[in-house]
C-alpha positions in Angstrom: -68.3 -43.3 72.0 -66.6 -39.7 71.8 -63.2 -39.5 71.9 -61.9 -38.5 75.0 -58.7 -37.0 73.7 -58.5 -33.4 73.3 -56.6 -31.1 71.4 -54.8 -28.2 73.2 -54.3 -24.5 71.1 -52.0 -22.4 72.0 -52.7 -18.8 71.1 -50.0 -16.7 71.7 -50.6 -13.1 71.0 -49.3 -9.3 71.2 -51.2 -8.6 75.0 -51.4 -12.0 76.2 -51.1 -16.3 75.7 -54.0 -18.0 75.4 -54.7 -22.2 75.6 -57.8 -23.6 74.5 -58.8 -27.1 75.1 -61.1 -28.7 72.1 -62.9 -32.2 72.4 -63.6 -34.2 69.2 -66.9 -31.9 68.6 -65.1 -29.0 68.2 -66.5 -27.3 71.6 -64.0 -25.6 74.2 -63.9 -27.6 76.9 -61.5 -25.3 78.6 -59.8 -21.8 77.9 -57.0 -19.9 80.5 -56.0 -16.6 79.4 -53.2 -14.5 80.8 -52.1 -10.8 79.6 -49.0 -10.0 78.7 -46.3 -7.2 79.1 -45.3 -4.8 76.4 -42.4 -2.6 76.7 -41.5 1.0 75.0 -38.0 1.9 76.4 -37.9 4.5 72.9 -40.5 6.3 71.2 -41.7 3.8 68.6 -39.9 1.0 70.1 -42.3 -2.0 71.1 -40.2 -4.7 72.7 -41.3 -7.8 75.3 -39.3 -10.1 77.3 -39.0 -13.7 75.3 -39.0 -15.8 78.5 -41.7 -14.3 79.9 -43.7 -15.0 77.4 -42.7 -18.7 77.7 -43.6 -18.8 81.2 -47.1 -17.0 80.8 -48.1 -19.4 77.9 -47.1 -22.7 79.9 -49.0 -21.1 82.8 -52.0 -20.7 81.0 -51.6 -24.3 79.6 -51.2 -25.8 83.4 -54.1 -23.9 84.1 -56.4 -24.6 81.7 -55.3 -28.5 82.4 -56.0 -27.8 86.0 -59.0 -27.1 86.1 -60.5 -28.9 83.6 -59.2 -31.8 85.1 -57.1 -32.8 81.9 -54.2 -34.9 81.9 -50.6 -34.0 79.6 -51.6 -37.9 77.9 -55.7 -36.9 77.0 -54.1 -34.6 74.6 -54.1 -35.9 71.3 -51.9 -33.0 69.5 -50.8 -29.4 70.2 -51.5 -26.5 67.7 -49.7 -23.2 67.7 -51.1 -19.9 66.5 -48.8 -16.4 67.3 -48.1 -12.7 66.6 -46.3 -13.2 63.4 -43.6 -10.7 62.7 -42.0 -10.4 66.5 -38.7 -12.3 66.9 -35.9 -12.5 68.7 -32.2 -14.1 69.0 -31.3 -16.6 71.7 -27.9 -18.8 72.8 -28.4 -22.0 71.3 -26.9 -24.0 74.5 -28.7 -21.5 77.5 -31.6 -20.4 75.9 -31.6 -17.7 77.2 -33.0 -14.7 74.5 -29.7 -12.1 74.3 -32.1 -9.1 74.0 -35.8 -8.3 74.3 -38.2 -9.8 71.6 -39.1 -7.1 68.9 -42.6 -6.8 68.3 -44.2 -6.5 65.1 -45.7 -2.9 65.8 -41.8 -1.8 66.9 -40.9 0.8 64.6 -37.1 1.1 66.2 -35.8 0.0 62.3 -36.9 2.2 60.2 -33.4 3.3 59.4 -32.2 0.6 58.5 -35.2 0.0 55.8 -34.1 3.1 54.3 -30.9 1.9 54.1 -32.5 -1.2 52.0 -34.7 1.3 50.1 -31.7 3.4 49.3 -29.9 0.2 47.9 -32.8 -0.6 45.6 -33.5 -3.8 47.2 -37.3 -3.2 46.8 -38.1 -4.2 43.8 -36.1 -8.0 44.7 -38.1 -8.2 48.1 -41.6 -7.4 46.3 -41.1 -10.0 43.4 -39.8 -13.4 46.0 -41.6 -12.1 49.3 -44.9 -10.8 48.2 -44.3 -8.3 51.3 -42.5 -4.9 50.8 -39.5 -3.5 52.8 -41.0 -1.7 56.6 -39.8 -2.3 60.2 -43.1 -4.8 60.0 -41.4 -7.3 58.6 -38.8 -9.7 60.7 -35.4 -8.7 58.6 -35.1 -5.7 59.8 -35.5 -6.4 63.2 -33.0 -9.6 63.2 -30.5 -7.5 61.2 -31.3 -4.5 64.3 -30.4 -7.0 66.8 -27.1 -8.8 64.9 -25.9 -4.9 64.7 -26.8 -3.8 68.0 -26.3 -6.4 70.5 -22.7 -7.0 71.1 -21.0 -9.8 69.6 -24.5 -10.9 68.5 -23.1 -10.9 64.6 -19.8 -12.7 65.5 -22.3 -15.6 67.6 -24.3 -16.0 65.5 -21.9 -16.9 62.2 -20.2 -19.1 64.4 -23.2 -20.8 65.0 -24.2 -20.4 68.8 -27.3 -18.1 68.3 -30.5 -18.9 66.9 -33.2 -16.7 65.2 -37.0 -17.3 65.4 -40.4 -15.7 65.7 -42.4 -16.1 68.7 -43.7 -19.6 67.1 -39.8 -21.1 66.7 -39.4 -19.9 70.2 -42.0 -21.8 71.8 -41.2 -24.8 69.7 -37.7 -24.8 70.6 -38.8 -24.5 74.5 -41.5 -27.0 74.2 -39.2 -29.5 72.5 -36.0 -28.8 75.1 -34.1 -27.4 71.9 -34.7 -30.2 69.7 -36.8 -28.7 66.9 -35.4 -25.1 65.6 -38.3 -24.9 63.3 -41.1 -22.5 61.8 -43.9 -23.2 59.5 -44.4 -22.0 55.6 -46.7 -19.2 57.2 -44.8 -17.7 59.5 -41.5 -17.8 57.1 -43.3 -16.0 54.5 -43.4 -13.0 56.7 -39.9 -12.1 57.7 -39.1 -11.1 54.3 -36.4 -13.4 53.3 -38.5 -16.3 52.2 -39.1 -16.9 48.2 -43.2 -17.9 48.9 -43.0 -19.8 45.3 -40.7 -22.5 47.1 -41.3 -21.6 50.5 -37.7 -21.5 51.2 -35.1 -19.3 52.6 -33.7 -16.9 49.7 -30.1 -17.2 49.2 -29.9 -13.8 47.3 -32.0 -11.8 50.2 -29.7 -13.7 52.7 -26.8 -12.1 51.7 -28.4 -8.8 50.7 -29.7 -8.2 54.4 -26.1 -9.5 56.1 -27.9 -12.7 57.4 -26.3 -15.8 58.3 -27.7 -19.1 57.4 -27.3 -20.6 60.7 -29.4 -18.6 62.8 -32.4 -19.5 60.7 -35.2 -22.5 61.9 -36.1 -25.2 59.2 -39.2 -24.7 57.5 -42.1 -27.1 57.6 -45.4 -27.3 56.5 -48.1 -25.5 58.6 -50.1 -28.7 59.8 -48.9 -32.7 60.3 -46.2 -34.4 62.2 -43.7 -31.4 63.2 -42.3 -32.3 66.9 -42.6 -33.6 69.7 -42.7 -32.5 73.3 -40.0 -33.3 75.6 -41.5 -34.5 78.7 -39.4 -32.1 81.1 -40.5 -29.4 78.7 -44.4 -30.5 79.1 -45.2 -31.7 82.0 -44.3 -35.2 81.6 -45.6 -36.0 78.2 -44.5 -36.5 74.5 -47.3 -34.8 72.8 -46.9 -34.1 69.1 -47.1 -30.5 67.8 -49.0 -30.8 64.7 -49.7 -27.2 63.8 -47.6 -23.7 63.5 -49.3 -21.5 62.0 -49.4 -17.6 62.1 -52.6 -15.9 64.2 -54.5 -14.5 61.2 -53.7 -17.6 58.6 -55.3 -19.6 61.5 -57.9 -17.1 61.5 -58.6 -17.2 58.0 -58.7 -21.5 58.8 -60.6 -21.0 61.7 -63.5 -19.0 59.6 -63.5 -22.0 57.1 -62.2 -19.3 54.1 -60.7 -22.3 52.6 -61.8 -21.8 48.8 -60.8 -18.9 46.4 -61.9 -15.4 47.0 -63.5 -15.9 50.7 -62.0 -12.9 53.0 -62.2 -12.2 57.0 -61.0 -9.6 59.2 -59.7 -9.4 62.5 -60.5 -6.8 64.6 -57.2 -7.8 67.2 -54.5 -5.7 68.3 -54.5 -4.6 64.6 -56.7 -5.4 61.8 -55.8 -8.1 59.1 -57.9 -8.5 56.3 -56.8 -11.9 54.0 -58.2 -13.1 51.2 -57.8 -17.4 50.2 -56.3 -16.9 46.8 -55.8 -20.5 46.7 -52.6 -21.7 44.6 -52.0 -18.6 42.8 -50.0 -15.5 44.3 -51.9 -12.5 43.8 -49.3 -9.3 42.9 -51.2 -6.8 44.6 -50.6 -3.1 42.6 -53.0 -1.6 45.4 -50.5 -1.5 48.9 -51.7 -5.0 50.0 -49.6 -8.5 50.8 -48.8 -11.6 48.8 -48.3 -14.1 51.5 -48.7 -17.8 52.7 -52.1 -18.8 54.4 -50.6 -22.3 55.1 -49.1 -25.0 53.2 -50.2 -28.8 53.8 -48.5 -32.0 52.3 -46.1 -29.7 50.6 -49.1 -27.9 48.8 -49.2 -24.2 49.4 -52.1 -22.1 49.9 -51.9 -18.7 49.3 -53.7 -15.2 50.3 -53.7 -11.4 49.8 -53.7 -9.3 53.2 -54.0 -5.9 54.1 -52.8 -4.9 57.7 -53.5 -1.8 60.0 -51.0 -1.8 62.7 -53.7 0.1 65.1 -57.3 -1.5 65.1 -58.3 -2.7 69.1 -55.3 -1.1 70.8 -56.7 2.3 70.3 -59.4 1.4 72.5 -56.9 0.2 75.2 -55.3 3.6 74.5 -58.2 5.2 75.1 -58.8 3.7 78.6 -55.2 3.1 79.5 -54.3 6.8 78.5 -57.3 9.2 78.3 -59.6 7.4 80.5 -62.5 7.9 78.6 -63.6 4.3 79.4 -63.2 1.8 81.7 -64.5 -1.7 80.1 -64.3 -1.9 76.4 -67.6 -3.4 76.6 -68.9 -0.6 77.2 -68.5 1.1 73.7 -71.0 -0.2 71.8 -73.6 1.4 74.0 -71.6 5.2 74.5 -71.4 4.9 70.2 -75.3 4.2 69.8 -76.1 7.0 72.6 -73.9 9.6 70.7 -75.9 9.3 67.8 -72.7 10.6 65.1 -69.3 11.2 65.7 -69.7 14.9 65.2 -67.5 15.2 62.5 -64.8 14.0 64.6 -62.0 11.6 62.9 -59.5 10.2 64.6 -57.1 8.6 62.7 -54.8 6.1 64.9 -51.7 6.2 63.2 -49.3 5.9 66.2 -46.6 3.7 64.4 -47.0 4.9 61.0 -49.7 3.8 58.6 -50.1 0.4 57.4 -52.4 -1.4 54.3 -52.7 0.4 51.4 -50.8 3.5 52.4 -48.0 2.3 54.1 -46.2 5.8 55.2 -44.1 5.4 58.2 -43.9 8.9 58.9 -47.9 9.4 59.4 -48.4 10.6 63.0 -52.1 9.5 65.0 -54.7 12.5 64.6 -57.6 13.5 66.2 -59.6 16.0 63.4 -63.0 17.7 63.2 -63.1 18.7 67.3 -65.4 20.9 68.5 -66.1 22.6 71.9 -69.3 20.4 71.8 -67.4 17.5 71.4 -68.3 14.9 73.8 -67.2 12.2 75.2 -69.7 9.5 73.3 -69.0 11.2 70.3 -64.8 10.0 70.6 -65.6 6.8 71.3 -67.6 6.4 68.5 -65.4 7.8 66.1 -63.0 5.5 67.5 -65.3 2.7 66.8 -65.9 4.0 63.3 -62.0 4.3 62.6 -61.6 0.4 62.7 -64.4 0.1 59.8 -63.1 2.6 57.9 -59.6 1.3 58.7 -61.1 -1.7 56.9 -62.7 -0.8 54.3 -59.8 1.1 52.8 -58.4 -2.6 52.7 -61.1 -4.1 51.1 -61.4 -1.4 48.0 -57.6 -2.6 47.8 -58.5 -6.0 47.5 -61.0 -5.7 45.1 -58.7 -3.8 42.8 -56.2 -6.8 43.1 -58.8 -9.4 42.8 -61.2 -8.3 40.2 -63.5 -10.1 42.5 -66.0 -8.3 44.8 -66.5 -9.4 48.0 -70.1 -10.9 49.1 -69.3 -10.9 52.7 -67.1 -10.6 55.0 -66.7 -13.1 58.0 -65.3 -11.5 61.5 -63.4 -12.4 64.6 -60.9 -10.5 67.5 -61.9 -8.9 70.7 -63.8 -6.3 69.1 -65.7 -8.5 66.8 -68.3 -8.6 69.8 -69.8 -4.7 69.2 -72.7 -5.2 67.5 -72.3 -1.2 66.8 -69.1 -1.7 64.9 -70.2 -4.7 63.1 -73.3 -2.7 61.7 -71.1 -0.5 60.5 -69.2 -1.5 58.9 -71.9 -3.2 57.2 -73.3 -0.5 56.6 -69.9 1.0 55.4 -69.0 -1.8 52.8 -72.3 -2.7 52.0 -72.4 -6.3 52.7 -72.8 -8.8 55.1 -70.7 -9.2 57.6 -70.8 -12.6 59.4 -70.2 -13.3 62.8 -70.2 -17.0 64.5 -71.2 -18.2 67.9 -67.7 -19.1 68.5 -65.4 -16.7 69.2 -62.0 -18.4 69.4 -61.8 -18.3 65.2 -57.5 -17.9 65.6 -57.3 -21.1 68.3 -60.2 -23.0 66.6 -57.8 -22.8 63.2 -54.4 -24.4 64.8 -56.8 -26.8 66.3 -58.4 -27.8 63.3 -55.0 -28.0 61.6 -53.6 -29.7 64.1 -56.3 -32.1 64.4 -56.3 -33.0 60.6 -52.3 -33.4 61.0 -52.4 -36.1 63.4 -55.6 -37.6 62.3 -57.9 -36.0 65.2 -60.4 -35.2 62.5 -61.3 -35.2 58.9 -61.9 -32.7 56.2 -65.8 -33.5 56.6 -65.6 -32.8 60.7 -64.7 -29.1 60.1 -67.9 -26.3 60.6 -68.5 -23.4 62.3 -72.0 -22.0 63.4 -73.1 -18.8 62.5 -74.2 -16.2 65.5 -75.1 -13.3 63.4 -75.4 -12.0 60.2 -75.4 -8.2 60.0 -77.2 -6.8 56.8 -76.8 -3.2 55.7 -78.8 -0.8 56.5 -78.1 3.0 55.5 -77.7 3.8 51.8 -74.5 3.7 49.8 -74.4 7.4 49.1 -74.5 8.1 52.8 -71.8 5.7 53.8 -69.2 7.0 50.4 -69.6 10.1 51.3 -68.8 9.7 55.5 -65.7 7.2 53.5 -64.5 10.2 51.4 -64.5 12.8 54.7 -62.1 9.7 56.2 -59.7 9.6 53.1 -59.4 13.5 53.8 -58.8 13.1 57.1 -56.0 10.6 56.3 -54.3 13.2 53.5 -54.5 15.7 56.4 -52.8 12.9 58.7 -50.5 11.8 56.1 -49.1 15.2 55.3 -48.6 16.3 58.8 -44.6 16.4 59.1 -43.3 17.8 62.3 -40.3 16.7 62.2 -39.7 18.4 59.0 -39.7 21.8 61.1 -36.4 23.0 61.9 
C-alpha cells in the first residue's frame, strides 16, 4: 500500500515562497506559489519586509493543503530550502524584525567590507570561511544593522535580539520561538563560520563586533531538528527535518552526491557547485569553499561560483525596457534573431560576482548598432547567462584538476531550450535537463524524507527530460567566449565615479 503521508517543501526564495507537496514516489502532488516583494529605498540597496515573507510562505502552504485536500497530520516531515545570504535581526520576545531583511544581492555594505579589507581581515576569512569578504556574505549585513538601527548593538549584547537568515526565521516562526537554529549550510555562508568544524568562529566574532547571543545553533542539514508548534501550523506538531540552503538542495535535488558532479542554476542568479565530497577545495581561481550539507555530523563539501545577475535580467528586461512580456517568450525571439549582432550585454547591476568579484563593475550594454533589434537583445541576454556560466566553470576546472563531463541544470530559465543549446554548445558538453523541475524543493524533500525515515538512500532518482549535445565547433564558441571576456574588461574598467 503507498504511503499516504506526504512531505511538504518549503522553498523560499528571492521573488517568491514556494510549497511543494511530495508523496512516497517522489511526484508533486501539489505546488502553491506566491511572488514576493523586493524593496530598493537606495541605489544598490535590496531589502524585503521579514514578516511578509512569513505570511506569503504560510499562505502558499494553506494553499497548497487546500486544495489538495491535505491535512497538517498526512504530513510526514517539513523540509526548508531558502535564499541563503539575506538575514535580518528580530526582538526575541515580539518577533517582530527591527528593520527590513537584507538581501543577498543588497550592496548597501560595501563600506564597511572595505573597512575589513583595510584591516587585513582577508586573508583570516578566506582560510576558516572558504568565502572571501563582499556585501554577499551575511556579516556585513548583521554588523550594517547592529550599527545602524538604534540601540540594535546595545539589544542585542543584552541578549533581547536574535540574528538569522531567512531559514532561522521561519524556523523560529514555525516553532513559536522555540528553535533559534540554522543548518551547517546555511552557517557556512555568513562568513563567521570555521567550515572544518562547522561552528561559529570565536576569532571572526570578535573581529566583525558580533555578539554571541544573537547567533542560532547550528545543526546538521537533514534529521530530527524541530518541531512545529501547533498554533504556529495549523494545529499540528510536524517535525522539520531539513534546512538547507536553495542551491545545496539544488545540488541534492540533481542527485550530484559523489565527487566532482556540478549543476547550475539558472535562478535569480546563477550558482554553479561542484560535490567535492569531504575535502575543502581552496579555490586560487575567484570561486567558493562552502558546505553542501552535513548529515550525522559528516560534512559534505563543494566549490561554487555565483553571478549575482542570471534570470533577473530578463525580469529587468520586461519590468524596465519592455522588450518582452512573458519570459517564455525568449527562446523563440533568440532563434528568430539568428546572432546577437555583436551585441554584449554584460548585467552587472550590483557589481560582479564568480571569478571576478569587482564591486565597482557597472551593467553594460556593448557592440549596439543602429540595426540593432529587438530579437537580437534578447538573445544576447540569453547568451550572457551561458557565458556568465561558463566563466565559472573554467574556474572550477582550474581548482579541480577535473574537467567536467556534464553539466546538470534547473531554475526558471532552465526551460529555454535556446539557452540550454548554448551553452552546450558554449562549454562543449552535455548539459542535462530532467522532467522535474522542482530540483531545489525536490532536495529539502529528499533530505527531509531520509531524516525522518520517509525514504531510503536507494528511493532517491530523478528522470532525465533532455539531454542537450553540442553542436557548433569549439573554435567558433572560444572565439564568441573571448569577444565576452573583452566585453567584461571594457565593463570592468568603466569607473564613473572616478570622474570628478
Amino acid at each position: 500500500m503507498a504511503d499516504p503521508r506526504l512531505i511538504l517543501a518549503i522553498d523560499h526564495g528571492t521573488t517568491s515562497s514556494r510549497a511543494i507537496l511530495f508523496d512516497h514516489d517522489r511526484a508533486v502532488a501539489g505546488v502553491a506559489q506566491k511572488e514576493g516583494a523586493l524593496s530598493y529605498r537606495q541605489p544598490g540597496w535590496v531589502e524585503q519586509d521579514a514578516t511578509q515573507a512569513w505570511l506569503d510562505t504560510m499562505a502558499v502552504v494553506a494553499q497548497v493543503l487546500n486544495e489538495t485536500g491535505t491535512d497538517p497530520g498526512q504530513i510526514a516531515a517539513i523540509g526548508i530550502s531558502n535564499q541563503r545570504e539575506t538575514c535580518l535581526l528580530w526582538d526575541a520576545k515580539t518577533g517582530l524584525p527591527v528593520a527590513p531583511a537584507i538581501v543577498w544581492q543588497s550592496r548597501q555594505t560595501a563600506d564597511i567590507c572595505d573597512r575589513w579589507k583595510a584591516d587585513g581581515l582577508e586573508p583570516l576569512v578566506r582560510e576558516r570561511t572558504g568565502l572571501r569578504i563582499d556585501p554577499y556574505f551575511s556579516a556585513s549585513k548583521l554588523a550594517w544593522l547592529l550599527e545602524n538601527v538604534p540601540g540594535a548593538r546595545e539589544r542585542a549584547e543584552a541578549g533581547e535580539l536574535l540574528f538569522g537568515t531567512m531559514d532561522t526565521w521561519l524556523v523560529w516562526k514555525l516553532t513559536g520561538g522555540a528553535a533559534h537554529v540554522t543548518d551547517a549550510s546555511n552557517a557556512s555562508r555568513t562568513l563567521l563560520c570555521d567550515i572544518a568544524s562547522t561552528s561559529w568562529d570565536e576569532e571572526l566574532l570578535e573581529a566583525f563586533g558580533v555578539p554571541r547571543c544573537v547567533l542560532p545553533r547550528i545543526v546538521d542539514t537533514s534529521g530530527a531538528l524541530a518541531v512545529t508548534q501547533p498554533f504556529a501550523f495549523f494545529g499540528a506538531e510536524v517535525p522539520i527535518c531539513s534546512i538547507v540552503g536553495d542551491q545545496q538542495a539544488a545540488l541534492f535535488g540533481q542527485l550530484c552526491l559523489e565527487p566532482g558532479m556540478a549543476k547550475n542554476t539558472y535562478g535569480t542568479g546563477g550558482f554553479l557547485l561542484m560535490n567535492t565530497g569531504g575535502s575543502i577545495v581552496r579555490s586560487n581561481n575567484g570561486l567558493l569553499s562552502t558546505v553542501a550539507w552535513r548529515r550525522d555530523g559528516r560534512t559534505t563539501y563543494a566549490l561554487e561560483g555565483s553571478v549575482f545577475v542570471s534570470g533577473s535580467l530578463m525580469k529587468w528586461l520586461r519590468d524596465n525596457l519592455g522588450l518582452i512580456e512573458d519570459v517564455g517568450e525568449t527562446a523563440a525571439m533568440a532563434q528568430r534573431a539568428g546572432t546577437s549582432g555583436g551585441v554584449f550585454i554584460v548585467p552587472a547591476f550590483v557589481g560582479l560576482g564568480a571569478p571576478f568579484w569587482d564591486e565597482s563593475a557597472r551593467a553594460s550594454i556593448l557592440g549596439l548598432s543602429l540595426g540593432t533589434t529587438h530579437d537580437q537583445l534578447v538573445r544576447a541576454a540569453l547568451e550572457s547567462m551561458a557565458f556568465q556560466a561558463r566563466d565559472v566553470l573554467e574556474a572550477m576546472e582550474g581548482d579541480s584538476g577535473v574537467p567536467l563531463q556534464m553539466l546538470r541544470v534547473d531554475g526558471g530559465a532552465a526551460a529555454n531550450d535556446f539557452l540550454l543549446q548554448f551553452q552546450a554548445d558554449l562549454c562543449q558538453i552535455p548539459v542535462e535537463r530532467f522532467s522535474l523541475t522542482e530540483l531545489t524543493a525536490l532536495g529539502a524533500a529528499y533530505l527531509a524524507g531520509l531524516g525522518c525515515g520517509f525514504w531510503a538512500e536507494g528511493d532517491l532518482s530523478a528522470e532525465l527530460e533532455r539531454v542537450f549535445e553540442p553542436e557548433r565547433p569549439a573554435p567558433e564558441m572560444d572565439r564568441r567566449y573571448r569577444q565576452w571576456i573583452h566585453a567584461v574588461d571594457a565593463c570592468r574598467s568603466f569607473k564613473p565615479n572616478d570622474v570628478p
